[in-house]
Residue frames as qw, qx, qy, qz and C-alpha x, y, z in Angstrom:
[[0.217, -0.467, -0.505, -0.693, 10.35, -10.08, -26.56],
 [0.143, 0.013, 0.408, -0.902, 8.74, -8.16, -23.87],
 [0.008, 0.500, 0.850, 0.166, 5.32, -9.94, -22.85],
 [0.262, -0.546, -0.185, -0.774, 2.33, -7.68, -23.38],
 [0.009, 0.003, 0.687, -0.726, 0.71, -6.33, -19.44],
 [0.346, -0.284, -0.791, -0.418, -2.38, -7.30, -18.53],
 [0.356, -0.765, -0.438, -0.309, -2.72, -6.17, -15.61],
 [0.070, 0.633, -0.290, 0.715, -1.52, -3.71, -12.78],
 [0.581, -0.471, -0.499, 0.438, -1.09, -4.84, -8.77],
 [0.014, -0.816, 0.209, -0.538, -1.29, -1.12, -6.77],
 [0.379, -0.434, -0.675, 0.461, -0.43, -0.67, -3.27],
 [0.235, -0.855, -0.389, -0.252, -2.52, 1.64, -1.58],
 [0.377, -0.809, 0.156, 0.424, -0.53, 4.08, 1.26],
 [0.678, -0.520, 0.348, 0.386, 1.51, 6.05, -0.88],
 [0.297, -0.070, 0.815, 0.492, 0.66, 5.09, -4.05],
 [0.096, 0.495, 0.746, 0.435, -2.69, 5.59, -4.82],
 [0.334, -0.830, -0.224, -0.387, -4.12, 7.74, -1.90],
 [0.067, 0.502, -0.411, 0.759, -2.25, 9.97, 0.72],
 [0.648, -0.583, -0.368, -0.324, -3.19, 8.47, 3.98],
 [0.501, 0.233, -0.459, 0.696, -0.25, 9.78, 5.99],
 [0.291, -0.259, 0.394, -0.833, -2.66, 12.04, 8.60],
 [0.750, -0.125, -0.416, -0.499, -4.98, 9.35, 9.08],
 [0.831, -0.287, -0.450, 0.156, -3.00, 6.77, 10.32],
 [0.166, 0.361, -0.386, 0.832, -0.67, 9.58, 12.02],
 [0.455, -0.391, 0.001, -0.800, -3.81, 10.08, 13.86],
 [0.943, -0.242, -0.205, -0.101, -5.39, 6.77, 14.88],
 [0.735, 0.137, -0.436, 0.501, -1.50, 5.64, 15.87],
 [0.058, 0.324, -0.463, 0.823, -1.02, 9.11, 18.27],
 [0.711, -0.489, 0.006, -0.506, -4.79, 8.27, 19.82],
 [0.925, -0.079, -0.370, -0.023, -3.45, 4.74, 20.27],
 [0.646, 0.065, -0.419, 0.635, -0.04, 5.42, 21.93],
 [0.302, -0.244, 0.442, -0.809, -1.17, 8.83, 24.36],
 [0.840, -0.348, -0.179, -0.376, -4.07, 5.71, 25.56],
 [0.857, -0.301, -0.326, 0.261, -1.59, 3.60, 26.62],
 [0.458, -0.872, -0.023, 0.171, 0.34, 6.21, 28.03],
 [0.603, -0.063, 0.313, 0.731, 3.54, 6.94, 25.44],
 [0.027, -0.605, 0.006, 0.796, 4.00, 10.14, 24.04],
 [0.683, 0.657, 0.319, -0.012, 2.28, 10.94, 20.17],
 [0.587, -0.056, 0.450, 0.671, 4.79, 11.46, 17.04],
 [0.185, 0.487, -0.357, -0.775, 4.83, 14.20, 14.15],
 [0.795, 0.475, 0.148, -0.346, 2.84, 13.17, 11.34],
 [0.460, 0.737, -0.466, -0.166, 6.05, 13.52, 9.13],
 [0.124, -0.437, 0.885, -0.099, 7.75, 11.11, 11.33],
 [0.710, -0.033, 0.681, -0.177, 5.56, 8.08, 10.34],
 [0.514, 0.702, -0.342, -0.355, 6.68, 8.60, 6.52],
 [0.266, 0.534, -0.801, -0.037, 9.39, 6.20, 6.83],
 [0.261, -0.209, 0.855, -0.396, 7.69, 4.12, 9.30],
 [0.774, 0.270, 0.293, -0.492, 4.20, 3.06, 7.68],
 [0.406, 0.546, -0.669, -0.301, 4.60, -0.10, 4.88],
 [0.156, 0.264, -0.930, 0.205, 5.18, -3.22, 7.11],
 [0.433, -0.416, -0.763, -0.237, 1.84, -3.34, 8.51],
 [0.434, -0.735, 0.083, -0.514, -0.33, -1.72, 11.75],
 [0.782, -0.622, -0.025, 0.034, 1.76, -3.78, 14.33],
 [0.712, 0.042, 0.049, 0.699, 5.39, -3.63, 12.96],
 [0.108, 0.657, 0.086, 0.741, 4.32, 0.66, 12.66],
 [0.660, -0.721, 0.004, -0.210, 3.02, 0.46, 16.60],
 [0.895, -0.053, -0.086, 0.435, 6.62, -1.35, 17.05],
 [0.550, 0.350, 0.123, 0.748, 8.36, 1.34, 15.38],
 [0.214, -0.843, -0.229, -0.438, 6.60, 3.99, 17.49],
 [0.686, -0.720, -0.075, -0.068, 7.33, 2.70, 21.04],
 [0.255, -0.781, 0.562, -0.089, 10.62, 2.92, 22.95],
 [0.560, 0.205, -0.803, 0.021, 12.76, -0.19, 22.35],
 [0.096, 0.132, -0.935, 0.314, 12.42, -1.27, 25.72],
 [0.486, 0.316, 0.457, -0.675, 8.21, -0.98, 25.90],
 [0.364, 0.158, -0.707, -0.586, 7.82, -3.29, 22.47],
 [0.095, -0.247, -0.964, 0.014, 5.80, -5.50, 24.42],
 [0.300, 0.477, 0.370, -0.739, 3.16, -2.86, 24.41],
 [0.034, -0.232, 0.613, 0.754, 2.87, -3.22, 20.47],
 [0.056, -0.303, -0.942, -0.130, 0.24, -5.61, 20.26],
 [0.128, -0.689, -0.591, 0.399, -2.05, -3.37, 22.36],
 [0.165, 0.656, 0.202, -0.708, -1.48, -0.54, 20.77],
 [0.018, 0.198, -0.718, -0.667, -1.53, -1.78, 17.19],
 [0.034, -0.386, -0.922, -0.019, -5.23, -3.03, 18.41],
 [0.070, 0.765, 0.187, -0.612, -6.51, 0.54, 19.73],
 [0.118, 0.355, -0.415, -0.829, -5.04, 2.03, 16.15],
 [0.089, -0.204, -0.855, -0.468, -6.70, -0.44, 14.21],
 [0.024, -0.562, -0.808, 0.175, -9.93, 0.64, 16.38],
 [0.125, -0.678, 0.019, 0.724, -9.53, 4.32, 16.12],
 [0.015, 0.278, -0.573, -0.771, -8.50, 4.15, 12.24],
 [0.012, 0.233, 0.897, 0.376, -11.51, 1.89, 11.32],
 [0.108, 0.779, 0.584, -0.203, -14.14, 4.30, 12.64],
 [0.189, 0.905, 0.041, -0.378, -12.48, 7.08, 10.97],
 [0.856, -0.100, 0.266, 0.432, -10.45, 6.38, 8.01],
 [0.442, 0.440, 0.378, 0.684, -10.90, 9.23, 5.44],
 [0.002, -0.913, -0.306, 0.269, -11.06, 12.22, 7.32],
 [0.150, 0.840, -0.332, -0.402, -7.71, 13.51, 5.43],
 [0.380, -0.164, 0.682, 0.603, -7.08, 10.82, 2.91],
 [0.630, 0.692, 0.154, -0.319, -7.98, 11.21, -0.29],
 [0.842, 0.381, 0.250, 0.289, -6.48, 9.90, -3.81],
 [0.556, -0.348, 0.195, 0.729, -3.39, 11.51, -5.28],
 [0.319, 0.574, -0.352, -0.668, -3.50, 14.07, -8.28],
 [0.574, 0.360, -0.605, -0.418, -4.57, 11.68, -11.79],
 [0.205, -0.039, 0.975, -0.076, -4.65, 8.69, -9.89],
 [0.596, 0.412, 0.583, -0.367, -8.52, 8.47, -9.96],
 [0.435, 0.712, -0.078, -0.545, -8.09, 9.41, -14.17],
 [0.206, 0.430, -0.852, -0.217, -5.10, 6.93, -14.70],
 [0.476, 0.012, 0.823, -0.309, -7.42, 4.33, -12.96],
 [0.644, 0.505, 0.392, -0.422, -10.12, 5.06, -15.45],
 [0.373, 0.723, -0.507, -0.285, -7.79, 4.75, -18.17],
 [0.026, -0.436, 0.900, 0.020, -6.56, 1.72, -17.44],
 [0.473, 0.093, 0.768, -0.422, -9.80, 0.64, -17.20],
 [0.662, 0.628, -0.081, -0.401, -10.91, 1.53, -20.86],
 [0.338, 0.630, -0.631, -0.301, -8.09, -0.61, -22.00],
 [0.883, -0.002, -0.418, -0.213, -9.09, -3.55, -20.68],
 [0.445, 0.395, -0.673, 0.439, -6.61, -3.91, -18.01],
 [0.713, -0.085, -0.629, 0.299, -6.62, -6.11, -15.05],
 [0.019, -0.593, 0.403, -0.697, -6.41, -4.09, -11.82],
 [0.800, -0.307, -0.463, 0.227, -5.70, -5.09, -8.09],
 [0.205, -0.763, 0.255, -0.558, -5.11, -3.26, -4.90],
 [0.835, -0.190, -0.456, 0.242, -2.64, -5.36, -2.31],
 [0.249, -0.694, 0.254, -0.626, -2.10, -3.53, 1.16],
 [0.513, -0.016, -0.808, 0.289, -1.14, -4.56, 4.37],
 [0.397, -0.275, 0.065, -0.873, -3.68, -2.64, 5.61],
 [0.530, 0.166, 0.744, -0.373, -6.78, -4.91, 7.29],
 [0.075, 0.106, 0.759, 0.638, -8.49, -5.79, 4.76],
 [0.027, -0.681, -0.720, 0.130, -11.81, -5.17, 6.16],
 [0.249, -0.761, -0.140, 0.582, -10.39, -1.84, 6.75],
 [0.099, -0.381, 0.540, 0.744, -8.61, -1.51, 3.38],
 [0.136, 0.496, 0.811, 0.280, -12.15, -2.15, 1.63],
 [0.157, -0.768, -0.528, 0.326, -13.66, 0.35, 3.13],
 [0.117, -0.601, 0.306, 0.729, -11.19, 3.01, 1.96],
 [0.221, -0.049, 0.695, 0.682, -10.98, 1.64, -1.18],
 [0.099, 0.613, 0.755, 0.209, -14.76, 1.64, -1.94],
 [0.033, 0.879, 0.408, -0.244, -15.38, 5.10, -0.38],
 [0.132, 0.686, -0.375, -0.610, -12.58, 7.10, -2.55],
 [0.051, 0.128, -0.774, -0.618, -12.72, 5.58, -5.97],
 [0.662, 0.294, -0.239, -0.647, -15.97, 4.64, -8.27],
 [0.827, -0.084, 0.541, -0.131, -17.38, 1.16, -8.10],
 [0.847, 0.233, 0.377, 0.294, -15.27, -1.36, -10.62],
 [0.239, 0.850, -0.469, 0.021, -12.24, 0.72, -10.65],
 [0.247, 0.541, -0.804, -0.027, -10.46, -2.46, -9.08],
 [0.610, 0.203, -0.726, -0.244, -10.82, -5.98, -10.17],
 [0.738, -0.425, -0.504, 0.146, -9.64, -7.09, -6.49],
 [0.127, 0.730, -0.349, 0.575, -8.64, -5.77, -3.42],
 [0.852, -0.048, -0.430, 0.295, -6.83, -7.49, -0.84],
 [0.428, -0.774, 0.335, -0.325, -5.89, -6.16, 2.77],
 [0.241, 0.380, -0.846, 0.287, -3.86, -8.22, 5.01],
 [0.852, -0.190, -0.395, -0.285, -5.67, -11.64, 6.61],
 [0.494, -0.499, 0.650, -0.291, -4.78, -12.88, 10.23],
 [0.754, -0.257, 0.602, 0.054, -2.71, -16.25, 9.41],
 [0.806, 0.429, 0.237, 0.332, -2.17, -15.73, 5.61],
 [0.581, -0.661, -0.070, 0.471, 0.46, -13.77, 3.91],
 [0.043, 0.958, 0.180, -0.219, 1.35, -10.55, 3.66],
 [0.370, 0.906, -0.079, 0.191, 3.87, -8.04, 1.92],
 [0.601, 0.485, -0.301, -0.560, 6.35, -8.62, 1.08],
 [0.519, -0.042, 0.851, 0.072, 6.37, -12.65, 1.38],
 [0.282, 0.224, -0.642, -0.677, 5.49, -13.18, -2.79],
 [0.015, 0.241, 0.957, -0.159, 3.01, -15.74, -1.77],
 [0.261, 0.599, 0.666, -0.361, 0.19, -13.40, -1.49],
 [0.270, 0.446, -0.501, -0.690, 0.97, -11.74, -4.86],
 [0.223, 0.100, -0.904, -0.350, 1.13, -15.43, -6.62],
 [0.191, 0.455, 0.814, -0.307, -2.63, -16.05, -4.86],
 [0.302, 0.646, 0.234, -0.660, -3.93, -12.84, -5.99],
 [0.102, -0.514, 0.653, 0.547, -2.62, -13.89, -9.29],
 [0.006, 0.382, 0.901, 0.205, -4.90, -17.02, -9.71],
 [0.364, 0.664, 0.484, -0.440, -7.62, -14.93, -8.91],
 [0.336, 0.734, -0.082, -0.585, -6.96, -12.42, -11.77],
 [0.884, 0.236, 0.328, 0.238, -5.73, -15.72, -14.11],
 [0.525, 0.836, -0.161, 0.015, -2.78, -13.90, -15.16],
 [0.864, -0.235, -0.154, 0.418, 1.16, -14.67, -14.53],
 [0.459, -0.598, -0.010, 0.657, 4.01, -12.49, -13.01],
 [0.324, -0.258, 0.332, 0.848, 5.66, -11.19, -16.02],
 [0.149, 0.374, 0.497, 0.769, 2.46, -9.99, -17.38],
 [0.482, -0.810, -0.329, 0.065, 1.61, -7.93, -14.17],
 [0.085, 0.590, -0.213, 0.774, 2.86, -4.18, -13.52],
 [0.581, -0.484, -0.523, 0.394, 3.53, -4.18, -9.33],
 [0.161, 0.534, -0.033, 0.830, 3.59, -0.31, -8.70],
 [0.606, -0.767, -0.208, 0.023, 4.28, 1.09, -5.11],
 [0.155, -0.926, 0.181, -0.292, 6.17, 3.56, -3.15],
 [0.606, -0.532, 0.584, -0.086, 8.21, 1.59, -0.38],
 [0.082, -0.576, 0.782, -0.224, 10.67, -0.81, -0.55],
 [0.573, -0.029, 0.780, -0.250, 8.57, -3.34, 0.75],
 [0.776, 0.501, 0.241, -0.298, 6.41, -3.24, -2.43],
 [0.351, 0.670, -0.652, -0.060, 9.72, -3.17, -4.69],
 [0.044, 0.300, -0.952, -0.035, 11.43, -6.67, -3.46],
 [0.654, 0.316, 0.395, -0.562, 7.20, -7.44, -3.21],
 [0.559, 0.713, -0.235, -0.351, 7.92, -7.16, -7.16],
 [0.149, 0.560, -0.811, -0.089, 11.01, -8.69, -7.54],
 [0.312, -0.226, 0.897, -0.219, 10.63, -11.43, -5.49],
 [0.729, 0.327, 0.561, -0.217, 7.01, -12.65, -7.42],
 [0.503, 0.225, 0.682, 0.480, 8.26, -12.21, -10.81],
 [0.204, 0.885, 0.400, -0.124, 6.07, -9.10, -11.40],
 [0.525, 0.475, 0.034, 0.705, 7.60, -5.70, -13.08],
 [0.446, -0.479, -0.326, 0.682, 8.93, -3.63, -9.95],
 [0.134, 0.713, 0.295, 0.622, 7.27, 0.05, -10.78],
 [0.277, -0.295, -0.447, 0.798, 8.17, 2.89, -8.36],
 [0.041, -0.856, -0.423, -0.296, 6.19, 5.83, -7.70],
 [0.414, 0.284, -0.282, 0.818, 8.02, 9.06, -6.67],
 [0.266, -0.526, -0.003, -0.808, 5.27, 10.95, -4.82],
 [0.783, -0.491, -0.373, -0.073, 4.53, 8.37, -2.14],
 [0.531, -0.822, 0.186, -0.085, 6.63, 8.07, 1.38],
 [0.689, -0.466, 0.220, 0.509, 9.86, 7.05, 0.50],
 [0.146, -0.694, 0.406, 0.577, 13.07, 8.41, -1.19],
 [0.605, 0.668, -0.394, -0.180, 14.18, 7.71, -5.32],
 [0.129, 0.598, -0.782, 0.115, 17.38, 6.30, -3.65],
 [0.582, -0.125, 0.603, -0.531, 15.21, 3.83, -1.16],
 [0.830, 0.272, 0.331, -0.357, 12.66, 2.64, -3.82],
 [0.563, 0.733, -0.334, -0.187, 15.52, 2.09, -6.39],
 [0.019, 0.504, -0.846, 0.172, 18.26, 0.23, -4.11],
 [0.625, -0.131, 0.667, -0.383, 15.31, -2.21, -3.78],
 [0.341, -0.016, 0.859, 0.381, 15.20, -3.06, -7.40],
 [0.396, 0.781, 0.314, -0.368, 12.39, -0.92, -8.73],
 [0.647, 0.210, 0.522, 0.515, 13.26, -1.14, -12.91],
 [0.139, 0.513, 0.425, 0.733, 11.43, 2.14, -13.46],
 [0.107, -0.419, -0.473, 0.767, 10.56, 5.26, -11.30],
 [0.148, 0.427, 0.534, 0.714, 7.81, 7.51, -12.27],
 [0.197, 0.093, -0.187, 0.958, 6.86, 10.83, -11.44],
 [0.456, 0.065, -0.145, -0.876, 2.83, 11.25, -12.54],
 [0.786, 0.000, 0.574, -0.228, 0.61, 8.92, -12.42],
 [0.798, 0.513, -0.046, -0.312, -0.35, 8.92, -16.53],
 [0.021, -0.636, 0.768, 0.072, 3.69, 7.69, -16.79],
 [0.533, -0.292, 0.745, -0.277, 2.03, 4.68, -16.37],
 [0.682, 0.544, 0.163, -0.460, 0.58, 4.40, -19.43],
 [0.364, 0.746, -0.461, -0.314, 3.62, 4.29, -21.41],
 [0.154, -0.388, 0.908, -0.035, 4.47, 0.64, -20.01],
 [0.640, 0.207, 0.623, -0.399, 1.21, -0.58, -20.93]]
């Protein structure tokens, strides 16, 4: 018997709101400061997920990683005075939100965004008590996808894994899923491939947002 869902974990990049020129941005200010050369936008598709210093990693030359730190500190300074000059929510997201919200369901936004930084977004594209919590990433606690900071966010919302829909683009969020017990939901329109978000163990891929509905 298939427990009934109560409630719905997003991640944000990807998933809820398109913020692929944003950080494209903040990341090229950060790396032509310290003196390294800026990237296509497209090319930080594959790279964004892991967090704002493992994406500064993934920028620099292998043999200039010890610049990471520094320039994962400039992005984060750059991105937090400007976060939303081209994100903005996907198609139906903001509609599936309110839907989910008429049914009583649970909702939760985990990012490895800052959190200070991933408030801020969240509050200025969506409508106040569209989600329950929202949860950035915390210097010394932990982050995507160690299952630990699922199974916290969990006591907050008093519910347990296997009545909790985990839905996110990447990989990371997928073995995110797996690994806490949650139901591993993909989302096709975010930054990674079908093949990607599937070989990580995602149970169900889905095209639209409203798809979501049917699991509820």
């Amino acid at each position: 018997m298939t427990m009934k869902r109560k409630g719905i974990i997003f991640d944000l990049d990807g998933t809820l709101i398109d913020t692929l020129g944003d950080i494209a941005a903040s990341m090229n200010k950060a790396l032509e400061k310290n003196g390294f050369a800026a990237l296509q936008t497209e090319a930080y598709r594959e790279k964004v997920g892991w967090g704002i210093r493992r994406l500064a990693a993934l920028c620099l030359p292998q043999d200039k990683i010890n610049f990471a730190d520094k320039v994962a500190d400039d992005a984060v300074t750059f991105y937090s005075a400007f976060p939303l000059v081209y994100t903005k929510p996907y198609p139906g997201i903001t509609e599936l939100i309110s839907q989910v919200k008429q049914k009583k369901i649970r909702t939760a936004v985990l990012t490895n965004k800052p959190d200070q930084t991933a408030q801020a977004v969240v509050n200025g594209l969506f409508p106040v008590g569209s989600f329950d919590f929202i949860r950035g990433e915390i210097f010394g606690k932990p982050r995507k996808p160690d299952p630990s900071c699922v199974w916290e966010l969990l006591v907050d919302m008093d519910l347990q894994p296997a009545e909790v829909i985990f839905a996110g683009d990447s990989e990371v969020d997928i073995e995110t899923a797996v690994t806490s017990g949650c139901f591993p939901l993909g989302v096709s329109w975010g930054y990674r491939s079908r093949d990607i978000i599937l070989n990580a163990g995602a149970r169900r891929i889905i095209d639209k947002p409203e798809e979501l509905l049917e699991l509820l």
